[in-house]
TIVO-2410 file (N, C-alpha, C; in nm, 3 decimals):
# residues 112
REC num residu      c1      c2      c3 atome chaine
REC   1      X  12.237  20.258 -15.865     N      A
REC   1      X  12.322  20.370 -15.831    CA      A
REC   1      X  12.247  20.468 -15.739     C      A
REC   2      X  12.127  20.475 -15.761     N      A
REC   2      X  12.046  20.608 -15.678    CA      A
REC   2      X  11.896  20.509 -15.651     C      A
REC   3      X  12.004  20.433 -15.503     N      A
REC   3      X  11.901  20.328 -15.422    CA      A
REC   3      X  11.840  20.446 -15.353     C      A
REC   4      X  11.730  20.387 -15.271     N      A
REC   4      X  11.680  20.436 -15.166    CA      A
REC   4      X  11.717  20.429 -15.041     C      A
REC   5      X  11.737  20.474 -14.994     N      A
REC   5      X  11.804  20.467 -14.802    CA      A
REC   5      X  11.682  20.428 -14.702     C      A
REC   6      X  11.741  20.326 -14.626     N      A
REC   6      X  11.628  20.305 -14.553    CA      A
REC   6      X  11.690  20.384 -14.387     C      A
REC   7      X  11.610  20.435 -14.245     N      A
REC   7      X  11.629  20.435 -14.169    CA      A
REC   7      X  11.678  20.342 -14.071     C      A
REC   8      X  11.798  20.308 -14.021     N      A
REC   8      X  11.826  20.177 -13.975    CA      A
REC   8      X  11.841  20.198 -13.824     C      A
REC   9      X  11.898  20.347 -13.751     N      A
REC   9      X  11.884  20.384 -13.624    CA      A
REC   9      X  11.898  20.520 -13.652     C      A
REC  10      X  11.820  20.577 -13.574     N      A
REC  10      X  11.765  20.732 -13.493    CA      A
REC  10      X  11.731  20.796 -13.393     C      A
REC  11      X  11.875  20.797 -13.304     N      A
REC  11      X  11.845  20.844 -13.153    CA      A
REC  11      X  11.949  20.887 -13.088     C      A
REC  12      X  11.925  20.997 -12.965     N      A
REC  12      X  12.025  21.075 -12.962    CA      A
REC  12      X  12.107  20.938 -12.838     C      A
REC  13      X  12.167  20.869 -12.882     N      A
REC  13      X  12.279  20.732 -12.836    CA      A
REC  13      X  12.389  20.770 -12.890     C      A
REC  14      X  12.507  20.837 -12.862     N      A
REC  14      X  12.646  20.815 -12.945    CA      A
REC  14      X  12.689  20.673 -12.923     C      A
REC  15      X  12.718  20.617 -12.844     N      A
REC  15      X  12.710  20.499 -12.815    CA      A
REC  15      X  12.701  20.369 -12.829     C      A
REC  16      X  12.579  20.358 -12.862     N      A
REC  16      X  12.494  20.262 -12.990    CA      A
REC  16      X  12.538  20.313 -13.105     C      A
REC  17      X  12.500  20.440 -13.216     N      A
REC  17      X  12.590  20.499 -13.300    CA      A
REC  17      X  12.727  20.447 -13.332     C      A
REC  18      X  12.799  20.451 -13.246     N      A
REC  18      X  12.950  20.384 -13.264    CA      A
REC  18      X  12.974  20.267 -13.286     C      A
REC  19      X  12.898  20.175 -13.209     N      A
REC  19      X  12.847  20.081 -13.201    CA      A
REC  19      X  12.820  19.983 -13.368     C      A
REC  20      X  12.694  20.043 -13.374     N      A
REC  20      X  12.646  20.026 -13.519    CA      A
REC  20      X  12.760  20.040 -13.642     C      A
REC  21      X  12.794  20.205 -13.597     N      A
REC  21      X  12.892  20.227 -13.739    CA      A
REC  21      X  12.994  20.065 -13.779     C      A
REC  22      X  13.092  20.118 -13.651     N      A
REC  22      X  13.136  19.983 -13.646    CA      A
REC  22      X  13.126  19.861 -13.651     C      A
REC  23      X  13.033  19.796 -13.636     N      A
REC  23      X  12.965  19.673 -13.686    CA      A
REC  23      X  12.997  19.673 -13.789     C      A
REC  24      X  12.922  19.751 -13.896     N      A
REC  24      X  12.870  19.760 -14.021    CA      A
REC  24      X  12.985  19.759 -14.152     C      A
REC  25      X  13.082  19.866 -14.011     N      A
REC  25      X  13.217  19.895 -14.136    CA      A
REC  25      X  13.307  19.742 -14.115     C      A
REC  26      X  13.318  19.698 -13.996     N      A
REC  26      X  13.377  19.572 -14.009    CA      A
REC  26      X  13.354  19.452 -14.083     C      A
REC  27      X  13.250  19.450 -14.091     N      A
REC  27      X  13.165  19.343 -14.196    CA      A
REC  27      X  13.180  19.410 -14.309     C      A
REC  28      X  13.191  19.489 -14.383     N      A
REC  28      X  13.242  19.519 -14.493    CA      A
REC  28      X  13.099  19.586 -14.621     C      A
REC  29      X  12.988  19.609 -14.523     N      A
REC  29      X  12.899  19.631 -14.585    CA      A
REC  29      X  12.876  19.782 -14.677     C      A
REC  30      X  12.837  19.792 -14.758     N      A
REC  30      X  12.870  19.907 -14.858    CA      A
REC  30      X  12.677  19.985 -14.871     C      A
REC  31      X  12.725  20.094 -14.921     N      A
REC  31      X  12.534  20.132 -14.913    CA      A
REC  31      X  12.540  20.206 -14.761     C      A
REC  32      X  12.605  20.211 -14.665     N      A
REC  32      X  12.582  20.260 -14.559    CA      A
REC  32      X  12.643  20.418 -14.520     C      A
REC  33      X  12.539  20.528 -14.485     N      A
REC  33      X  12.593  20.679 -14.454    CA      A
REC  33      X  12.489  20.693 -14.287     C      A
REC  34      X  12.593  20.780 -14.229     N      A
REC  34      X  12.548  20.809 -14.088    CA      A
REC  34      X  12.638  20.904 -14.081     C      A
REC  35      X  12.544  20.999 -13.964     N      A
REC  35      X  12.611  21.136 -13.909    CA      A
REC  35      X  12.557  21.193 -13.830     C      A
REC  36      X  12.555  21.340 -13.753     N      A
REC  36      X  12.510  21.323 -13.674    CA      A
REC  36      X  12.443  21.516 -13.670     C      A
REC  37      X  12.343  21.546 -13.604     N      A
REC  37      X  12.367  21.734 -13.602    CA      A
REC  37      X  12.216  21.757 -13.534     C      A
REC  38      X  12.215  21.863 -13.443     N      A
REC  38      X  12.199  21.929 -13.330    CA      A
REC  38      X  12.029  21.993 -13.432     C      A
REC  39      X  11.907  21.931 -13.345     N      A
REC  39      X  11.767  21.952 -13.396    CA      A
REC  39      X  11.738  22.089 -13.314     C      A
REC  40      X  11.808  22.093 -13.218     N      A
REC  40      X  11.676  22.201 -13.152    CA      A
REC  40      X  11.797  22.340 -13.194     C      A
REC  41      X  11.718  22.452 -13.166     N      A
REC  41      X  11.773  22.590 -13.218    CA      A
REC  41      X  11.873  22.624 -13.074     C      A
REC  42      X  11.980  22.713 -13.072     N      A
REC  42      X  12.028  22.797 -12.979    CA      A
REC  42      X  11.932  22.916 -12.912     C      A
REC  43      X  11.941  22.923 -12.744     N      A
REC  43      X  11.874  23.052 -12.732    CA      A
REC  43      X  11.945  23.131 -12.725     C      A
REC  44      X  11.944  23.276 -12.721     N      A
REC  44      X  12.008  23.409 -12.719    CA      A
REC  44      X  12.093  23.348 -12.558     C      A
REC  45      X  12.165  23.384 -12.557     N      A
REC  45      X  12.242  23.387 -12.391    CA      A
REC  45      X  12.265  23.545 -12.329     C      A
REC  46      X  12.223  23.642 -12.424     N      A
REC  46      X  12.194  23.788 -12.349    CA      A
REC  46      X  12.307  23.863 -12.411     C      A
REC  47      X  12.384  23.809 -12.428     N      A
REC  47      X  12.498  23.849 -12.496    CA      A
REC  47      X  12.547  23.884 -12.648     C      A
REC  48      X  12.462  23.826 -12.708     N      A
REC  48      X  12.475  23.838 -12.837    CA      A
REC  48      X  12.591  23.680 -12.908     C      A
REC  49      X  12.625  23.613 -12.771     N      A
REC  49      X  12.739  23.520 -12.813    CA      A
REC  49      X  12.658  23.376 -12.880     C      A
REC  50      X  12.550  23.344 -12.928     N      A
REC  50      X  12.463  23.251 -12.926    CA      A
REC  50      X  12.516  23.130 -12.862     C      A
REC  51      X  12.563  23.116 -12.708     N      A
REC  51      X  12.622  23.030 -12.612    CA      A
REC  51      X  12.468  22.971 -12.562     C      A
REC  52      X  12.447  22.839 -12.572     N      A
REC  52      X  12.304  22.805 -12.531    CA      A
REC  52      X  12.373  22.767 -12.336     C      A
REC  53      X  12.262  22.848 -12.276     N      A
REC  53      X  12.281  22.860 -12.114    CA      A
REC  53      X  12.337  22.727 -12.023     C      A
REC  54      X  12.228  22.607 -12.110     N      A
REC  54      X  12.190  22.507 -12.065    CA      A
REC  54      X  12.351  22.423 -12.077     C      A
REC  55      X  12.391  22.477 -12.079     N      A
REC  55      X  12.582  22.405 -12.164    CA      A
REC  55      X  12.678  22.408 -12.027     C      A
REC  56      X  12.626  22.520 -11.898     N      A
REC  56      X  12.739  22.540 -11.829    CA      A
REC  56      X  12.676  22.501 -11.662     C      A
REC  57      X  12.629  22.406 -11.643     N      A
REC  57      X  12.539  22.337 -11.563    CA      A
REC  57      X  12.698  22.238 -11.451     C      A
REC  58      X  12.665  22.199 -11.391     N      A
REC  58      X  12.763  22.139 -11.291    CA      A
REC  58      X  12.833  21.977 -11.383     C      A
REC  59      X  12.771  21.999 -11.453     N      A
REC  59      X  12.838  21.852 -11.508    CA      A
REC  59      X  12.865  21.915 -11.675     C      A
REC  60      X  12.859  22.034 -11.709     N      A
REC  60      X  12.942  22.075 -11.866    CA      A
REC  60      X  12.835  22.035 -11.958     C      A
REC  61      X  12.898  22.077 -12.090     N      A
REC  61      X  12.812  22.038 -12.221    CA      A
REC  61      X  12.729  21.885 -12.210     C      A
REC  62      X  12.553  21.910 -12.218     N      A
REC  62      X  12.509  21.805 -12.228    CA      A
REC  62      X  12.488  21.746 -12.429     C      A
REC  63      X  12.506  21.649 -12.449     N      A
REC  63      X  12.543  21.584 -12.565    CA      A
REC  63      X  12.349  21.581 -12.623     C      A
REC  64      X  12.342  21.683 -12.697     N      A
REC  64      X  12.215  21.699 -12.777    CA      A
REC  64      X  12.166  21.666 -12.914     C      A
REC  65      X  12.276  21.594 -12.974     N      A
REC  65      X  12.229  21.554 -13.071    CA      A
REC  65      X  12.242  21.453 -13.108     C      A
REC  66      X  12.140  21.450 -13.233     N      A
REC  66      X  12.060  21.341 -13.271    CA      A
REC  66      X  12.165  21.254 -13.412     C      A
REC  67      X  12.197  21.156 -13.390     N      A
REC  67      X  12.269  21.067 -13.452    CA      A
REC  67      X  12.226  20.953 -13.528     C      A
REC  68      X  12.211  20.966 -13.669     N      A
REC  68      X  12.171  20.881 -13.697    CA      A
REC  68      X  12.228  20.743 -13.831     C      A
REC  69      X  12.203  20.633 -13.828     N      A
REC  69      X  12.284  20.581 -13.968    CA      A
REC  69      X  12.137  20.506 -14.068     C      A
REC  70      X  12.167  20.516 -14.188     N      A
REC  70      X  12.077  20.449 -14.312    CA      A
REC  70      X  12.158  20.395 -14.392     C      A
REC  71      X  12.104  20.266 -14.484     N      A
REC  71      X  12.120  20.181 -14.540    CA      A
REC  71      X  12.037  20.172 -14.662     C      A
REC  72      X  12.100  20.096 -14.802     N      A
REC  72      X  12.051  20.138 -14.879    CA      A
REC  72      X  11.883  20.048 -14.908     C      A
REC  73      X  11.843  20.022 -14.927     N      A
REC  73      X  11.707  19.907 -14.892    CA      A
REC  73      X  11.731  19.788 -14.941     C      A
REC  74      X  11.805  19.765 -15.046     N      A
REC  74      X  11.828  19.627 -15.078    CA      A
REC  74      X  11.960  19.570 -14.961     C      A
REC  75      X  12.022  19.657 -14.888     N      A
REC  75      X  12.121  19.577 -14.773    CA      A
REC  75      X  12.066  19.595 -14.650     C      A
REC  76      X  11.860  19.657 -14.635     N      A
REC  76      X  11.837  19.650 -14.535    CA      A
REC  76      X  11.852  19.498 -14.428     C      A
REC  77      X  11.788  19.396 -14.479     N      A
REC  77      X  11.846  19.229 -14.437    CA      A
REC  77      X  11.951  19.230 -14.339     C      A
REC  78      X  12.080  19.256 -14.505     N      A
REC  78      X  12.197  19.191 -14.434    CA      A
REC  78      X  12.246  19.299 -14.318     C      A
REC  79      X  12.204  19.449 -14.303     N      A
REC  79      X  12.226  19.490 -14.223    CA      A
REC  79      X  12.193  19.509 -14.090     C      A
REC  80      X  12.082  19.412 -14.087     N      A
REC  80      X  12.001  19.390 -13.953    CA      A
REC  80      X  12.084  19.275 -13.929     C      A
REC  81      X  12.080  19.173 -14.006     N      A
REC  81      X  12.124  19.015 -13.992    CA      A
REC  81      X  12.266  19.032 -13.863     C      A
REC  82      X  12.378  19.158 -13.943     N      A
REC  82      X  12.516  19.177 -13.898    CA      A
REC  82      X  12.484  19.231 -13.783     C      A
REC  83      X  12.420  19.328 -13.755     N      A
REC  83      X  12.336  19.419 -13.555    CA      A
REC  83      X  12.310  19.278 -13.513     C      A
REC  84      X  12.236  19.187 -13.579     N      A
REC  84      X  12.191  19.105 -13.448    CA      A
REC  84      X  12.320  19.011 -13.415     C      A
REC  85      X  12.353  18.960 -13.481     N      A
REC  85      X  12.481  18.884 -13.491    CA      A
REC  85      X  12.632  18.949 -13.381     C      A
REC  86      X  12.596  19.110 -13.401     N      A
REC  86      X  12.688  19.144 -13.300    CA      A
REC  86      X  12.589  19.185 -13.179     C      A
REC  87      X  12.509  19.131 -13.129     N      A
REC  87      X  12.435  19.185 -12.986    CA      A
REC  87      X  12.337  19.300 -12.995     C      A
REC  88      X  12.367  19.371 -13.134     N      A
REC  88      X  12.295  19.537 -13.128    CA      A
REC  88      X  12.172  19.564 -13.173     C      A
REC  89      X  12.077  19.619 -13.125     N      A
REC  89      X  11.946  19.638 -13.145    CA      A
REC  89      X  11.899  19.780 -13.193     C      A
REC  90      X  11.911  19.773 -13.325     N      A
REC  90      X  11.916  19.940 -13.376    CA      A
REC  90      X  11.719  20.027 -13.347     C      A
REC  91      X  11.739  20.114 -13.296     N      A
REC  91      X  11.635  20.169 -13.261    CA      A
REC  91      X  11.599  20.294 -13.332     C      A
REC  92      X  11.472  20.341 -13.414     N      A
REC  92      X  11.396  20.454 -13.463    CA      A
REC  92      X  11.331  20.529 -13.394     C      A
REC  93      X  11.401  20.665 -13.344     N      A
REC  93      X  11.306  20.703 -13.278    CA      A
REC  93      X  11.196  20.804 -13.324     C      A
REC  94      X  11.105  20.792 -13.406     N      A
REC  94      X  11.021  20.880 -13.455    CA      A
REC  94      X  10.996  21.017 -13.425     C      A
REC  95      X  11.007  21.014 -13.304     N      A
REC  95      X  10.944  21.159 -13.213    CA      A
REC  95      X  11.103  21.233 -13.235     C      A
REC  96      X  11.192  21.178 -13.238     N      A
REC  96      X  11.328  21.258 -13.138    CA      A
REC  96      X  11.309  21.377 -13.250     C      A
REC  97      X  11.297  21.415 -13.344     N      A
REC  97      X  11.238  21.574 -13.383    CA      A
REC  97      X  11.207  21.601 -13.336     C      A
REC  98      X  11.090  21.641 -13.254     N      A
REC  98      X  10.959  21.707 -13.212    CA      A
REC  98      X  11.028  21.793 -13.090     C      A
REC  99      X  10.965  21.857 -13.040     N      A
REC  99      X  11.016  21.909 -12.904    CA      A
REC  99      X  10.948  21.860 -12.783     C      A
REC 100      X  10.963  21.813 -12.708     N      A
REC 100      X  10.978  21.755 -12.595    CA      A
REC 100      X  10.819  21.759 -12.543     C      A
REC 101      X  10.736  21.909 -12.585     N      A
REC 101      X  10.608  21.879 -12.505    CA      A
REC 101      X  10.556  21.823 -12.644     C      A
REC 102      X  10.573  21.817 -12.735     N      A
REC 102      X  10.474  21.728 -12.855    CA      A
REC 102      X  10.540  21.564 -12.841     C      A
REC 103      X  10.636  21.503 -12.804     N      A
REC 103      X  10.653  21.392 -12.791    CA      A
REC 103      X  10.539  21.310 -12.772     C      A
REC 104      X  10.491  21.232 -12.819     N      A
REC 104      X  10.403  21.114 -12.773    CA      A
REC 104      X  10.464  21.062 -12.648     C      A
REC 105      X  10.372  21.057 -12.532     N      A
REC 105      X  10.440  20.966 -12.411    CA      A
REC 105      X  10.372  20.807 -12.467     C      A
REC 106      X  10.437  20.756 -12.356     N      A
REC 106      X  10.424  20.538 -12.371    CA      A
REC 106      X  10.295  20.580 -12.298     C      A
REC 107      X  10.202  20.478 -12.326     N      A
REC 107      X  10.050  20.502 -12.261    CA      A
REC 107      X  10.113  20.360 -12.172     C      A
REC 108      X  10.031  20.373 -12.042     N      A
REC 108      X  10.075  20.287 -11.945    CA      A
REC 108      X   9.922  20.192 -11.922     C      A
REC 109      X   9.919  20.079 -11.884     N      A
REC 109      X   9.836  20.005 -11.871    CA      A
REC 109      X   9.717  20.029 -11.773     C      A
REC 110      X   9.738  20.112 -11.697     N      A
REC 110      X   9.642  20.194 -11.578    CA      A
REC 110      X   9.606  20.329 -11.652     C      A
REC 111      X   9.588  20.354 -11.763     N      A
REC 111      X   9.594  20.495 -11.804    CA      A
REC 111      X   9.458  20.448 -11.941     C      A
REC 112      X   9.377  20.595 -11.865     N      A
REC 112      X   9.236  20.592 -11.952    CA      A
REC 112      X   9.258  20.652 -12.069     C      A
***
C-alpha cells in the first residue's frame, strides 16, 4: 500500500510528458502519479503585479516548468518495458533544479 516511487522522467519536455502519461495510462498500468510546477521563483516586475518580465518577449509565455512522472518500484520493469515498446525514452534530469549557473555542463572530449 505505501510502495516507494521510483523517478521514471524529469524534464522540462511537455511533450515527452504526454507522451509517457499516455503510454502508461493505455497499457493499463497502476502505481503511476505525474504532474507538473514551476522551480524557479517570480521576479518583482516593478509593479507590485508579480508578472515575471521574461513572459512578454516576441514569441509570449515561455513554458518553464518542470514535469515530471514516478512509478511505484515494483512496476519500475514493466514501466520501462511499455516506454520502450512504444518508441519512448524516459529521461532524469538531475540538475533541472539547480539554477542554470550551478548546472553541471557535458565535459567535451577536448576539454582539460
Amino acid at each position: 500500500m505505501f510502495e516507494k516511487h521510483v523517478d521514471l522522467f524529469k524534464k522540462r519536455d511537455k511533450e515527452a510528458w504526454l507522451q509517457i502519461k499516455t503510454a502508461l495510462k493505455d497499457a493499463g498500468l497502476k502505481g503511476v502519479r505525474s504532474g507538473h510546477y514551476l522551480q524557479e521563483t517570480v521576479m518583482g516586475g516593478g509593479c507590485g503585479a508579480k508578472l515575471d518580465p521574461r513572459d512578454f518577449g516576441p514569441r509570449g509565455k515561455i513554458d518553464r516548468e518542470i514535469y515530471w512522472v514516478d512509478v511505484v518500484q515494483s512496476k519500475e520493469a514493466e514501466a520501462r518495458e511499455i516506454l520502450r515498446q512504444a518508441g519512448i525514452v524516459p529521461e532524469v534530469e538531475e540538475n533541472v533544479l539547480k539554477d542554470a549557473a550551478l548546472r553541471k555542463k557535458p565535459k567535451h572530449e577536448n576539454e582539460f
